[in-house]
N, C-alpha and C positions, 0 to 999 in steps of 0.2 A: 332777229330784230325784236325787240323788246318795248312797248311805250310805258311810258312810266312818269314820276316826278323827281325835278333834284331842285335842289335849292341853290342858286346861281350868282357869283360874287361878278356885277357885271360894271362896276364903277368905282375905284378907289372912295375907300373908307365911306358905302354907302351900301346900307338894307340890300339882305340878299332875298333872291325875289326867288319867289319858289312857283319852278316854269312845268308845263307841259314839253317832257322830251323824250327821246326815243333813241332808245339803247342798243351799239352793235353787238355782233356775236365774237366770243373770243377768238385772239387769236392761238395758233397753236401753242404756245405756255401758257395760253393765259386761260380763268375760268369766271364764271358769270356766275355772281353772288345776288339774290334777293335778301337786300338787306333787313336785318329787324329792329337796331340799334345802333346808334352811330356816338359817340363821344364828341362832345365839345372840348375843343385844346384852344389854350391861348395862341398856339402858330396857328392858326385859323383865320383868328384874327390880324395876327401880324399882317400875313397876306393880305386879308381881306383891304388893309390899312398900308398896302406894299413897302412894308419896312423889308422883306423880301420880294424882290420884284419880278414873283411867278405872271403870265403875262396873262391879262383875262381878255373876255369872260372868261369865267373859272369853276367849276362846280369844285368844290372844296369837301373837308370831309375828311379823315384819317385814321379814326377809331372804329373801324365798322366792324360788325357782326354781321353772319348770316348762313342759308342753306345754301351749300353749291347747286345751282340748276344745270349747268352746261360746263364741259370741258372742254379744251383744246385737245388738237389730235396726239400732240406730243406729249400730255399729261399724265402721270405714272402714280403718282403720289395722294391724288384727291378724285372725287367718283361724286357724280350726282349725289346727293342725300346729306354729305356731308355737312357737320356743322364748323364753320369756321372762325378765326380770330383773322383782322386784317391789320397785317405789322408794314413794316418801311420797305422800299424797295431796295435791291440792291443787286448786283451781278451773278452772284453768286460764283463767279472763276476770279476774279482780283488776288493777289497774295494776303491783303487782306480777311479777306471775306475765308476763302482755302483756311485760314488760322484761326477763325472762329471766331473774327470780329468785322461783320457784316455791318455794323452802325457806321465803320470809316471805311467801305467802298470807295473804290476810287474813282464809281460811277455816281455816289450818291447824293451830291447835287444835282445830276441831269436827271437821274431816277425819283427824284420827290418834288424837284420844285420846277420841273424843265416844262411842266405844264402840257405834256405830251407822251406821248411813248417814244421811246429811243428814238421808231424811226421817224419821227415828227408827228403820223399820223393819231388819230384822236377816237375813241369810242362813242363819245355822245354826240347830238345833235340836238338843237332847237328846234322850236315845232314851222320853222320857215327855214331848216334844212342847214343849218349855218353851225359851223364846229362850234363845240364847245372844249379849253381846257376842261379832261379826262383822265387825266394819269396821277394826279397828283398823291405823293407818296402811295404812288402804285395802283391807286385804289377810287379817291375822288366818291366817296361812300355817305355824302350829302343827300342821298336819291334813295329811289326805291331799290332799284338795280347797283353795283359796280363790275368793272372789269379791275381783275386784279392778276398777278403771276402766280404761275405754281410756288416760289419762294416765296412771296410773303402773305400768303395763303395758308394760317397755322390750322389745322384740323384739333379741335377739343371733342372733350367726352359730351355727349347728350344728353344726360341727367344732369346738366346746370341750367340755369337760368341764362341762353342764349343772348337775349335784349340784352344784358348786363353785362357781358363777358367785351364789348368796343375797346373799354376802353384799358384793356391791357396789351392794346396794339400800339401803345403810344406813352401817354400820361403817366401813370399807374404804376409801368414797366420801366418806366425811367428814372420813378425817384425811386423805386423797392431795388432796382438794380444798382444805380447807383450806389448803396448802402452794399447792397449780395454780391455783387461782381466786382466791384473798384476799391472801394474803401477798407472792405472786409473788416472790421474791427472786430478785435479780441473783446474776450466775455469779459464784462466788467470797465470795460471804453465808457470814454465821456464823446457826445457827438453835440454837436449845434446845428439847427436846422432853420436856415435863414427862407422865411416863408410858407406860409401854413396852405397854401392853396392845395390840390389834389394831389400838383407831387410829390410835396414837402410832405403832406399827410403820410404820401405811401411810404415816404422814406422814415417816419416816425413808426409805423407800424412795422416796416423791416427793420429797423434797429431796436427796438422791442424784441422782436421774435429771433434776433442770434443775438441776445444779450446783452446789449450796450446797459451800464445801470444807472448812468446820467443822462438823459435826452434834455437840451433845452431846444425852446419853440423859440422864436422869433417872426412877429409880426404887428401888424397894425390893426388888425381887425379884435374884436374879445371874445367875441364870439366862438374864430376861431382856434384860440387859442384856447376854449373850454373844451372844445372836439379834441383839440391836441391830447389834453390832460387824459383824456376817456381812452383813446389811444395808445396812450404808452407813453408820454411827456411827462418828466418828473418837475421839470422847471420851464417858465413861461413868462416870456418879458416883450411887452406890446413895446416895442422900439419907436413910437411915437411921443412916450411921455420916459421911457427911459436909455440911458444909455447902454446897447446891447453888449457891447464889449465888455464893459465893466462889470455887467451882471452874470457874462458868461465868466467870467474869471472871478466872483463870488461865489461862483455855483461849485469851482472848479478847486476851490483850495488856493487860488490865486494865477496857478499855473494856465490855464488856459485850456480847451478842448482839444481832446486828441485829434478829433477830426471836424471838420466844417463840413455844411451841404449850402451853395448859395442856389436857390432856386427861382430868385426874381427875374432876374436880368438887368439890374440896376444896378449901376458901376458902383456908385459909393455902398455898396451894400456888400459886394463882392471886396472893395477895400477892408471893411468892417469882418467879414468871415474870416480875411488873412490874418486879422489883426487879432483876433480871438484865438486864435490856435496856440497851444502848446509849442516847444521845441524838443523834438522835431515833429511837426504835425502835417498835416492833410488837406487841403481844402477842396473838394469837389465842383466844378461848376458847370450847372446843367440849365439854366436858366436862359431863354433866350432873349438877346437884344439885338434891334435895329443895326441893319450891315452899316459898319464906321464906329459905331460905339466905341469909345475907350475908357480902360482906366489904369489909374495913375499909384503902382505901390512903390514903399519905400525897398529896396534894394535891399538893404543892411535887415531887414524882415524876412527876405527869403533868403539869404548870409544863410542864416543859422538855419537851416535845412528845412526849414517849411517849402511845401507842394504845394502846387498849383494845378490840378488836373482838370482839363474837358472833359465831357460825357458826353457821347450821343446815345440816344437810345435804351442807356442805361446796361452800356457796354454787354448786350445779350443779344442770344443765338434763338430767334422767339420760337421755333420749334421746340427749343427743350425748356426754354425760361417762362413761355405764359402756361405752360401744363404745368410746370411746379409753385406757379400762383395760387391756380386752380386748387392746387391739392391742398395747398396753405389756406385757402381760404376756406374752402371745403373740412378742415380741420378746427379751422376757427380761430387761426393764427395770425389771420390777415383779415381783415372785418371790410375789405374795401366796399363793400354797399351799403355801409354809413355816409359815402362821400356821395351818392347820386342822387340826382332824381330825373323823371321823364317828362318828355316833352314830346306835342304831335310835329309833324315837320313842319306844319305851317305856321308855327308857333317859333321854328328855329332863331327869327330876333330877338325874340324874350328873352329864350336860353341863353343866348350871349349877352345881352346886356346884363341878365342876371350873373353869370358869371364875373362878367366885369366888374360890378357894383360889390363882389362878395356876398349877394347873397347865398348863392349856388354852388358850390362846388366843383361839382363834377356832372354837368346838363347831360342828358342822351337822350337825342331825338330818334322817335321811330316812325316812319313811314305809314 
């Protein structure tokens, strides 16, 4: 047992209160992380805002870092001392998961948002004894402490900057995978990337680094559409005062983007990605929107062999994909700690409103 602090989503769409709690011991898969850096992600918020209706109170939280303290008995793979990356849950036996795409588990809504561990019961407690959702993608790493599995428990090298390393358990990993593992484009691809926040950035910076030699940015903010350009963005079109489609098909010789990234979660914007593509093109979508959301394409648009792909997770195995971040970045290929900055935990509300507002990035609170 551990006492500690975590920061506690305990009322739809209202300020998470950052409690006095006390942390169980793992169980046999699982291992007990002292957290150092936690990433803020927009599904944080969702929840927090129950467009997903994980059931609270909730201690949230999904980008964690940290040193392993304690292992379960059946733990083979990670040892005291370790430093870790904290990625998504998932079974790790599914036909799925066996083929080396763990982001469509066929557990992987009970496993991130079931607000529990498999078998109901819960890691944390309040300081009057009372559960708290603990499992949340696996991890719940809002706090000082998490309980996490040996699967999504990545072990990295120890000469990084550990605080910093959250948020390739989520964010980061999603839009640079998206780009490295789905879309794949050839040297010299034209890409549109609807969305400049963290993970449209990472997906700017992975299409950069395997060669895309058109990037256009898409968004509202100008700001960050200057970060874009420092990134790798050849072209830059704030879709508030212009028409994005049209400007990607200027960019493009007329034809349109080989590929699209929509990264909002806004239907008409996702209409707009499809609409920008080349024949036969690509459209990636990784964006998350409120359960029911829909939207509406024309048919005779995906006629001519335009794609429409999901992403979770950025279709990666985060054992091998956030070490190859690391090294990318480590090389200077991937500059992702342009996109942060830090935050104490008790400060965790700023950080999200500042990320909401645009001014922030990419927040990571540390304990």
């Amino acid at each position: 047992m551990k006492e500690g602090k975590a920061a506690v989503i305990r009322e739809k769409a209202s300020p998470l209160a950052v409690e006095t709690v006390t942390f169980g011991a793992p169980q046999a898969d699982e291992v007990l992380v002292r957290i150092v850096g936690t990433g803020v992600c927009h599904t944080d918020m969702v929840v927090r805002d129950q467009g997903y209706p994980v059931p609270l109170p909730l201690v949230a939280g999904h980008e964690g870092a940290g040193v392993v303290e304690a292992v379960g008995e059946n733990v083979r793979t990670l040892a005291v001392g370790d430093h870790v990356v904290l990625a998504f849950g998932h079974c790790g036996a599914c036909g799925n998961c066996k083929a080396g795409k763990p982001g469509y588990c066929v557990e992987f809504y009970d496993r991130n948002f079931k607000g529990a561990r498999m078998d109901g019961s819960q890691a944390i407690c309040d300081h009057h004894g009372h559960d708290l959702g603990s499992a949340f993608f696996a991890q719940s790493s809002f706090g000082t402490y998490a309980i996490a599995t040996e699967r999504n428990a990545v072990k990295i090298r120890k000469d990084v900057p550990l605080e910093m390393m959250g948020p390739l358990g989520c964010g980061i990993s999603t839009g640079a995978g998206a780009v490295l593992n789905v879309l794949k484009p050839h040297a010299g691809a034209s890409i549109a990337i609807f969305g400049a926040g963290s993970v449209g950035l990472s997906a700017v910076m992975a299409a950069a680094a395997i060669g895309c030699t058109t990037i256009i940015v898409v968004d509202l903010h100008d700001t960050r559409l200057e970060l874009a350009r420092e990134l790798g963005a050849t072209h830059v079109v704030n879709g508030g005062s212009a028409d994005a489609v049209e400007e990607i098909r200027k960019a493009t010789d007329g034809r349109g983007a080989d590929f699209t990234l929509e990264c909002t979660g806004v239907a008409k914007v996702l209409v707009q990605a499809v609409e920008a593509l080349c024949i036969p093109g690509m459209c990636g979508l990784i964006g998350a929107a409120d359960m029911g959301v829909t939207a509406s394409l024309d048919m005779n648009t995906l006629l001519f062999g335009r794609t429409v792909r999901g992403i979770i997770e950025g279709d990666s195995v985060p054992q091998l994909f956030i070490p190859q971040l690391i090294e990318l970045w480590r090389a200077g290929r991937f500059p992702f700690d342009r996109l942060v900055r830090f935050y104490p935990l008790e400060e965790i509300n700023q950080a999200i409103e500042d990320s909401e507002t645009g001014r922030v990035l990419k927040p990571i609170v540390r304990p």
